[in-house]
KEKE-3310 file (N, C-alpha, C; in steps of 0.2 Angstrom, whole numbers, plus 5000, padded with zeros to 4 digits):
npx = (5952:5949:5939:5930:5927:5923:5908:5905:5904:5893:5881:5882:5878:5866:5859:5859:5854:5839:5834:5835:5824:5815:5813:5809:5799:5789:5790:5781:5770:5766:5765:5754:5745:5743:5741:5728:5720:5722:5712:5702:5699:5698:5685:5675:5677:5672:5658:5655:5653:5644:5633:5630:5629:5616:5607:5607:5603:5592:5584:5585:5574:5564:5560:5559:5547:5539:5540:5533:5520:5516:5515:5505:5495:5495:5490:5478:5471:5472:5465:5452:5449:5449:5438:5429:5429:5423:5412:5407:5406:5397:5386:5382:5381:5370:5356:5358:5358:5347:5338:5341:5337:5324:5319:5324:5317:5303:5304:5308:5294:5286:5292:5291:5276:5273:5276:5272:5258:5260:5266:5259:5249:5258:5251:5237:5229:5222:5221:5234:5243:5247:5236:5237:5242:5240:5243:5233:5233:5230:5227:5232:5228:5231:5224:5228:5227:5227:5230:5221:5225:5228:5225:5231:5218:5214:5202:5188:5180:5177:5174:5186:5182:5175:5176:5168:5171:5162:5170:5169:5168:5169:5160:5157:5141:5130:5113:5099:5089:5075:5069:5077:5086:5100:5113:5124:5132:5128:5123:5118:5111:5099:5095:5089:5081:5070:5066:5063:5051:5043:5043:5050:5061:5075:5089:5104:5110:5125:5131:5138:5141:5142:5151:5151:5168:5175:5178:5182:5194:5190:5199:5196:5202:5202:5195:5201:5200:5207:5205:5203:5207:5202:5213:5214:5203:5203:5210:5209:5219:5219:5231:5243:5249:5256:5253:5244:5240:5231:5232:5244:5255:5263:5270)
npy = (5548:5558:5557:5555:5567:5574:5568:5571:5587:5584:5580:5590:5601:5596:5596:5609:5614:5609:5614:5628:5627:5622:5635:5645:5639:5640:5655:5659:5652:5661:5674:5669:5668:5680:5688:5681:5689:5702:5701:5700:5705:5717:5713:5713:5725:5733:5729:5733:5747:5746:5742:5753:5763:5758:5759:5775:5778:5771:5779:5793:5788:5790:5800:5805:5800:5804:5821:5819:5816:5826:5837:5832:5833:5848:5854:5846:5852:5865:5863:5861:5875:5883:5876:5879:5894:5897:5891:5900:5911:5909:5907:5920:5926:5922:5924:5936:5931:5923:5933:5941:5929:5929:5941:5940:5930:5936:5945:5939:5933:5943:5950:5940:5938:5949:5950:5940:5945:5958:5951:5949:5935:5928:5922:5921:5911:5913:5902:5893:5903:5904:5908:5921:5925:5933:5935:5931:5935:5930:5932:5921:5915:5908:5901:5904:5900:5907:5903:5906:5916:5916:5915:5907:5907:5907:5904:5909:5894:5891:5899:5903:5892:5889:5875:5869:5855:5843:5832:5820:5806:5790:5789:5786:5785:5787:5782:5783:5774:5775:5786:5788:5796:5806:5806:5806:5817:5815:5804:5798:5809:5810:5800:5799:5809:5804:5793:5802:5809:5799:5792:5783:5767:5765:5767:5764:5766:5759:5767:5768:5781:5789:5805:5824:5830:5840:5853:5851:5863:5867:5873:5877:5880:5891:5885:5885:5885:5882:5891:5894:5909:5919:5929:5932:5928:5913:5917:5920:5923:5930:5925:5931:5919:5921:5922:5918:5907:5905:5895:5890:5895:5902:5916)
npz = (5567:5560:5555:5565:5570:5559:5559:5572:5572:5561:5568:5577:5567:5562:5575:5577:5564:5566:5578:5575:5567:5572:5579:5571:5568:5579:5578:5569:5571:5582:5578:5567:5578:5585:5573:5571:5583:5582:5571:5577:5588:5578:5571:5582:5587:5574:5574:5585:5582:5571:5578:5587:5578:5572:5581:5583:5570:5572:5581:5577:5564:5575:5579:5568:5565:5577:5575:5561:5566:5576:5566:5558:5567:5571:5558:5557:5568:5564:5552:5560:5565:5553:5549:5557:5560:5546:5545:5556:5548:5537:5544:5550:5538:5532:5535:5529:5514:5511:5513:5504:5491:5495:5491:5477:5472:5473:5467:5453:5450:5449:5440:5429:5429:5426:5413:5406:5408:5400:5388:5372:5361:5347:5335:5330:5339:5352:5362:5363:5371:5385:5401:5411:5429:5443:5462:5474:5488:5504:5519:5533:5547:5565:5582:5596:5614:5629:5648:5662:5674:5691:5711:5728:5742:5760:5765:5779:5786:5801:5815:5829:5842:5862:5870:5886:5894:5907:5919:5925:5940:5949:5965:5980:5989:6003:6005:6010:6019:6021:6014:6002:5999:5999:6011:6014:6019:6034:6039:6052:6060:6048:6050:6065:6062:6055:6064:6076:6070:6066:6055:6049:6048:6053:6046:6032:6016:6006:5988:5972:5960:5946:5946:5944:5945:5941:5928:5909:5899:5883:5870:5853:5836:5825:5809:5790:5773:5757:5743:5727:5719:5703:5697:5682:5670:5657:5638:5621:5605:5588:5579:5568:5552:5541:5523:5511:5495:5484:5472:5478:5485:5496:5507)
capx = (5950:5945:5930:5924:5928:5917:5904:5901:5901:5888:5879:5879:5875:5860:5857:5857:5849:5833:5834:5834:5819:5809:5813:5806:5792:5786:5789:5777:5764:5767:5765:5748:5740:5742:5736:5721:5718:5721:5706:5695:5695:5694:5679:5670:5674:5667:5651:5650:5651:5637:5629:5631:5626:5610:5605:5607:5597:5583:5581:5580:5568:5558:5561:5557:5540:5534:5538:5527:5513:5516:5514:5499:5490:5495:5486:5471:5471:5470:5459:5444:5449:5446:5430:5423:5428:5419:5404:5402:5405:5391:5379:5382:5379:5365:5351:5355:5358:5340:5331:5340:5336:5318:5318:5326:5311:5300:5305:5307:5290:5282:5294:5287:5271:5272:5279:5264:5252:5263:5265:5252:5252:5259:5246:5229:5228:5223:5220:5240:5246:5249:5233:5243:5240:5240:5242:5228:5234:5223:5233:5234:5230:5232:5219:5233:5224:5230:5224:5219:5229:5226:5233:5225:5218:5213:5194:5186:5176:5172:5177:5190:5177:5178:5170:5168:5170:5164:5174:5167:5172:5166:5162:5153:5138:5126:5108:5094:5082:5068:5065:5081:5089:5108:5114:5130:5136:5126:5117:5116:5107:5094:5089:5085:5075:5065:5063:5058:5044:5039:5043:5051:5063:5083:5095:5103:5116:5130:5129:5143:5137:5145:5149:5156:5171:5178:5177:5189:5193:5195:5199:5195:5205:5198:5197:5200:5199:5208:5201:5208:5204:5204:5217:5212:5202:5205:5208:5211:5219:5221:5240:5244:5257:5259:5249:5245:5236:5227:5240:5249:5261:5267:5273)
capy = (5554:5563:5554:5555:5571:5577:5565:5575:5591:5583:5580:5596:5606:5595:5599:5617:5613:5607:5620:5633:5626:5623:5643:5648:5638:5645:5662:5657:5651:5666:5677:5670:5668:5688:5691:5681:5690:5708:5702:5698:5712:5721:5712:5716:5733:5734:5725:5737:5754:5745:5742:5762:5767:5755:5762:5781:5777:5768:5785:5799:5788:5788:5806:5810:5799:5808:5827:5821:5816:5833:5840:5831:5836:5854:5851:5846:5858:5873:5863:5862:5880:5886:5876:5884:5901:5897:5890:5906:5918:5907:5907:5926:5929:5916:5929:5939:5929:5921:5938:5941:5926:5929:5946:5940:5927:5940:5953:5937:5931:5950:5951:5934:5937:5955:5949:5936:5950:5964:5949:5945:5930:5931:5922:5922:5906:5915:5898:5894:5908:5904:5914:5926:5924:5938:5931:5931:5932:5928:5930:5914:5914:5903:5905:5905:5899:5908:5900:5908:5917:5917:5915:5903:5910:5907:5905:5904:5894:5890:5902:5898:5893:5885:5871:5866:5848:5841:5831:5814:5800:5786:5792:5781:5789:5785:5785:5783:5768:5777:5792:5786:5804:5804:5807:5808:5821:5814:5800:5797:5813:5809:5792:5801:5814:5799:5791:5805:5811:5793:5792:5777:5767:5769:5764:5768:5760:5765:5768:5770:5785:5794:5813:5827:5833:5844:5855:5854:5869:5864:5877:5873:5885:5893:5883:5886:5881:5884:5894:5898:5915:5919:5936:5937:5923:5911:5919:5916:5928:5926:5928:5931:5916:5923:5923:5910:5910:5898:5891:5886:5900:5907:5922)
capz = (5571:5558:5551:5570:5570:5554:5562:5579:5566:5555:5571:5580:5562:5561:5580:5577:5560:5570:5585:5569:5560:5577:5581:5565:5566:5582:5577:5562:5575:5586:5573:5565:5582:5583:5569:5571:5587:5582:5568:5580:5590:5572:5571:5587:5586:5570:5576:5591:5580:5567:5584:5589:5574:5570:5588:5581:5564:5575:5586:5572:5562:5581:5581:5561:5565:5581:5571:5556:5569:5579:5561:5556:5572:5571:5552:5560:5572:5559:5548:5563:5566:5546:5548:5563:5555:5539:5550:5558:5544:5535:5549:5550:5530:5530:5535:5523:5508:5514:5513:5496:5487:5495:5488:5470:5471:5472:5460:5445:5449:5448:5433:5426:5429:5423:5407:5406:5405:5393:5379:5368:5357:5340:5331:5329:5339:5359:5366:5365:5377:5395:5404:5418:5435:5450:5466:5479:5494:5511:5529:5535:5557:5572:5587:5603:5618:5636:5650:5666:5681:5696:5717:5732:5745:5764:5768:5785:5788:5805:5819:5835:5850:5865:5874:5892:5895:5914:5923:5931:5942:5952:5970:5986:5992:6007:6004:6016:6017:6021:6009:5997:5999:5998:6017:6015:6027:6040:6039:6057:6060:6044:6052:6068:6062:6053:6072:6079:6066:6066:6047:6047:6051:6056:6041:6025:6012:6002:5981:5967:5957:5943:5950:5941:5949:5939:5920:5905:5894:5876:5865:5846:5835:5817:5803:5785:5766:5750:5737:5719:5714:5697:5691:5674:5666:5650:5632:5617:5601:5583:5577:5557:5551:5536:5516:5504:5487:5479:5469:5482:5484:5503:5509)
cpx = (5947:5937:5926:5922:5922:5911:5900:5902:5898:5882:5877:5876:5869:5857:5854:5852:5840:5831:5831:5826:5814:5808:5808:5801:5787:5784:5782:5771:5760:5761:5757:5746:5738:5741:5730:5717:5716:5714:5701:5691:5695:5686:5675:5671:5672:5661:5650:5649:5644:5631:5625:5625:5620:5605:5601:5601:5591:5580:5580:5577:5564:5555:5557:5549:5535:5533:5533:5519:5512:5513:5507:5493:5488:5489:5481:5469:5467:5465:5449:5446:5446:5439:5426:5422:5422:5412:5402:5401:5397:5387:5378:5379:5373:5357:5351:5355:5352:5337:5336:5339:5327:5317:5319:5321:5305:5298:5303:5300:5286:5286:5292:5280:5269:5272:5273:5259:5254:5261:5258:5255:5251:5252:5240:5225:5228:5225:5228:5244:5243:5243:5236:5238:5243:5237:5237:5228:5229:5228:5231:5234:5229:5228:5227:5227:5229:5225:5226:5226:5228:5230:5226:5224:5215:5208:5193:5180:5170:5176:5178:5182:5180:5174:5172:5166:5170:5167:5171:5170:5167:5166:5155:5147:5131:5119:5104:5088:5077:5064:5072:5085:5098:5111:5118:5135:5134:5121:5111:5111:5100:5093:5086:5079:5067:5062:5061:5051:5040:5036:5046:5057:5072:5087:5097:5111:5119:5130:5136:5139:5143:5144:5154:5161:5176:5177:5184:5189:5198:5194:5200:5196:5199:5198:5196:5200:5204:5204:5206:5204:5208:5207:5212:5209:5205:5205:5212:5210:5220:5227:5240:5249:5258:5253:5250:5240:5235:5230:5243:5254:5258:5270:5273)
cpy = (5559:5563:5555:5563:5576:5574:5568:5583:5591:5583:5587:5601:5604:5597:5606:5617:5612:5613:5627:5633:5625:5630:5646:5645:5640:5653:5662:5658:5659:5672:5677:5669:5677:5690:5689:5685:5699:5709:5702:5705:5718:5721:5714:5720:5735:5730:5730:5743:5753:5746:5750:5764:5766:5759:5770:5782:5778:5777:5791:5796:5790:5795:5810:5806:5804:5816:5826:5820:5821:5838:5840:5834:5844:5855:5853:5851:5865:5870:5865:5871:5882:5885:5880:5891:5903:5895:5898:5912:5914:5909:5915:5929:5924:5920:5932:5937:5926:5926:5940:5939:5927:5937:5946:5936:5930:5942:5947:5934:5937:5951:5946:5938:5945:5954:5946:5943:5956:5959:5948:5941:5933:5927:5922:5917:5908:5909:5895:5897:5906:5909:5916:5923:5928:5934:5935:5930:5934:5927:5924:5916:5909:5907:5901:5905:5901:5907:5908:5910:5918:5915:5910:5907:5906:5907:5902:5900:5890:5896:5899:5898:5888:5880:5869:5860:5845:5834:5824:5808:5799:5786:5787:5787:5786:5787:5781:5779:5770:5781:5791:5795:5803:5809:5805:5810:5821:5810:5798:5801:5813:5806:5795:5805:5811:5794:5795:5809:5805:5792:5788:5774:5768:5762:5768:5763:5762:5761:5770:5773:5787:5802:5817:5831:5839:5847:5855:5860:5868:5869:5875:5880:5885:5888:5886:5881:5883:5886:5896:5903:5917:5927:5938:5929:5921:5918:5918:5922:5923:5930:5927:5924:5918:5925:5916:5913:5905:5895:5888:5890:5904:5912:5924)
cpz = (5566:5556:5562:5572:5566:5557:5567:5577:5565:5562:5574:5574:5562:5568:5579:5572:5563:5573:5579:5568:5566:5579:5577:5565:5573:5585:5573:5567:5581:5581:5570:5571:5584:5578:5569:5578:5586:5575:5570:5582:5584:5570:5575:5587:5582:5572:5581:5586:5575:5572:5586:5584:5570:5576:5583:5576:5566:5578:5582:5569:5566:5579:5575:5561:5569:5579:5568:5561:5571:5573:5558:5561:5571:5564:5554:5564:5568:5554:5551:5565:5561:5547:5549:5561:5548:5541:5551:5554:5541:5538:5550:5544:5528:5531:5530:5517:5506:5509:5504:5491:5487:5489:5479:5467:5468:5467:5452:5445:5448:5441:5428:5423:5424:5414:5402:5401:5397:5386:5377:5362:5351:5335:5332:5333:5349:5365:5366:5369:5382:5396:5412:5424:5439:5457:5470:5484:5500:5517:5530:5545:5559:5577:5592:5610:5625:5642:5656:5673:5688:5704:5721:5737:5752:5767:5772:5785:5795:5810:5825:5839:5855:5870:5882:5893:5903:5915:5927:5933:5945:5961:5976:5989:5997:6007:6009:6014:6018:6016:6002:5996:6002:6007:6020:6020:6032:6041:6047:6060:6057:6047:6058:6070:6060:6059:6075:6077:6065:6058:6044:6051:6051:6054:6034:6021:6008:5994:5980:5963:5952:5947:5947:5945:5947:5930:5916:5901:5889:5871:5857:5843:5828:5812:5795:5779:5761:5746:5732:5717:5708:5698:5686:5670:5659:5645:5627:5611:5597:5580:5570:5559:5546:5530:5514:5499:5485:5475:5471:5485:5491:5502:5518)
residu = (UNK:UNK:UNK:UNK:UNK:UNK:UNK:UNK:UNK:UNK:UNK:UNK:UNK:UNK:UNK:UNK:UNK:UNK:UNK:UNK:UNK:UNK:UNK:UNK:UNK:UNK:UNK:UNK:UNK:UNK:UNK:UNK:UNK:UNK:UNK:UNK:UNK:UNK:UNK:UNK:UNK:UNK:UNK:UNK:UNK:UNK:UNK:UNK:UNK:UNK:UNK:UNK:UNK:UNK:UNK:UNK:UNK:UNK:UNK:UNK:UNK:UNK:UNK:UNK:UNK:UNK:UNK:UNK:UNK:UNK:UNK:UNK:UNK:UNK:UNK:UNK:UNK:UNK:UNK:UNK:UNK:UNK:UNK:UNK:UNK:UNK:UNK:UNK:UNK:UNK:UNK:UNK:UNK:UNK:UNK:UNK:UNK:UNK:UNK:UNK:UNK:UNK:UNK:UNK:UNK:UNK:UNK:UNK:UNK:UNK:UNK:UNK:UNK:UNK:UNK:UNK:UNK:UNK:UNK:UNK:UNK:UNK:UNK:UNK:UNK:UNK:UNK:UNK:UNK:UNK:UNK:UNK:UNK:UNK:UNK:UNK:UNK:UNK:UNK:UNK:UNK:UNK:UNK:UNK:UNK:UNK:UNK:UNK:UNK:UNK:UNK:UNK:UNK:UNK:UNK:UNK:UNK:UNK:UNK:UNK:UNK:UNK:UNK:UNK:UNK:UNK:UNK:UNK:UNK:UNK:UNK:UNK:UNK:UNK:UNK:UNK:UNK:UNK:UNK:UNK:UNK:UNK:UNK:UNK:UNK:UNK:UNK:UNK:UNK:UNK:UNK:UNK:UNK:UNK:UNK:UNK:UNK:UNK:UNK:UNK:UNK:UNK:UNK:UNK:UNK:UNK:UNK:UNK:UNK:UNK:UNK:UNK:UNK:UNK:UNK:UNK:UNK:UNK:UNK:UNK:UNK:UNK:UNK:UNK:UNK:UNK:UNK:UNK:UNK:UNK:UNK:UNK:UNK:UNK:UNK:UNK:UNK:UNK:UNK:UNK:UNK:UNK:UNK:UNK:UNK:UNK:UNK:UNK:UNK:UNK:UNK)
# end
C-alpha cells in the first residue's frame, strides 16, 4: 500500500511538475512576443518622427533657397539702378568734361607752340631745333541746297457753254408724182389742182424721210487745269562747318 501509495505521489508531483514548466514557459513566450511588439511600434514611430522631421529640413532648405534668390534679384535690381544713375550723371557731365578737355587742348597746344617759338637752340647747330608752327586756319563751308515753295492752283480753260442738239426721227410722208412736192396735208387737193390746170396727172406716193422733231439742251460745264505756282523759288546758302589748317588740325 505504501509503495502504491508513494507511486500515485510520484505521479501527481511529476504531473504538477509538467503543468508548472509548461506555465512558465508560456509566460516566457507571452512575454517575448510583447516585447517584440512594443519594438516595433518603437520602430515605426521612430521612422515616422525621422519622416516628420526629413519633411521639416526639406522645406526650410526650400524656404532658405527661394530667400537667397529674392535676395539675389533685389541685388540686381539696385545694381541696374546704380548703373542707370551713373549713366545719367555721366551723360549730364559729359558736355562739360568735352569742352574742357577741348579747352585744355587748346591752351597746351598754344602753350606748346608758344614755347616752340620763346626757346632758342643751345648750340650753334640751328638746323637741330624743331621750326615752330602758327596755325592757319581757313573756315571750312558746305553749299545747303533749298528747293522751291510753292501751291497748285485752278486754271480755266474753257468756259461753261451750251449746245443745242436737234431731234430726228423717221416719219411717212406723201409726195406728189407730178411736181414731187410733199402733199402731205392734202394730197387729194394737190392732185386736183394738177387736173384742173392741166399740169399733170392725178397721183402721188408715200416716202420715209428723216424729220426733226424736236431740240436737246446740253449744257457743257467750265473746264480746268492744274498749275503749280512757284512761292519763292530754289536757293542755295553757304554754312561754315568749322576750321582747318594745313597740318591737318580742326577746330
Amino acid at each position: 500500500m505504501k509503495k502504491k501509495h508513494l507511486i500515485s505521489a510520484a505521479i501527481v508531483l511529476l504531473f504538477l511538475m509538467i503543468i508548472t514548466g509548461s506555465t512558465i514557459f508560456f509566460q516566457k513566450e507571452r512575454m517575448t512576443a510583447k516585447a517584440e511588439s512594443t519594438k516595433t511600434e518603437s520602430t515605426s514611430g521612430n521612422r515616422k518622427s525621422q519622416n516628420v522631421a526629413h519633411k521639416t529640413d526639406q522645406q526650410e532648405e526650400k524656404k532658405a533657397e527661394e530667400k537667397k534668390e529674392e535676395e539675389k534679384a533685389t541685388l540686381k535690381n539696385e545694381k541696374k539702378q546704380s548703373i542707370s544713375e551713373k549713366s545719367d550723371v555721366t551723360n549730364q557731365n559729359k558736355p562739360i568734361t568735352e569742352t574742357k578737355s577741348k579747352s585744355e587742348k587748346t591752351e597746351k597746344v598754344n602753350a606748346s607752340s608758344n614755347q616752340n617759338t620763346s626757346e632758342k637752340p643751345s648750340s650753334g647747330n640751328s638746323s637741330s631745333a624743331k621750326p615752330s608752327h602758327n596755325h592757319n586756319w581757313i573756315a571750312q563751308k558746305t553749299t545747303v541746297q533749298h528747293p522751291e515753295t510753292g501751291h497748285n492752283e485752278q486754271v480755266l480753260v474753257k468756259e461753261a457753254w451750251t449746245e443745242y442738239k436737234p431731234i430726228y426721227e423717221t416719219v411717212a410722208i406723201e409726195v406728189c408724182d407730178n411736181c414731187g412736192a410733199d402733199c402731205t396735208s392734202d394730197p387729194v387737193g394737190h392732185n386736183k389742182e394738177h387736173m384742173l390746170n392741166g399740169t399733170g396727172k392725178y397721183g402721188w406716193h408715200t416716202e420715209y424721210v428723216q424729220k426733226q422733231t424736236g431740240t436737246e439742251t446740253i449744257i457743257h460745264p467750265a473746264e480746268y487745269t492744274t498749275k503749280w505756282v512757284v512761292d519763292s523759288p530754289a536757293w542755295s546758302e553757304e554754312v561754315g562747318t568749322g576750321y582747318k589748317c594745313e597740318c591737318g588740325a580742326k577746330k
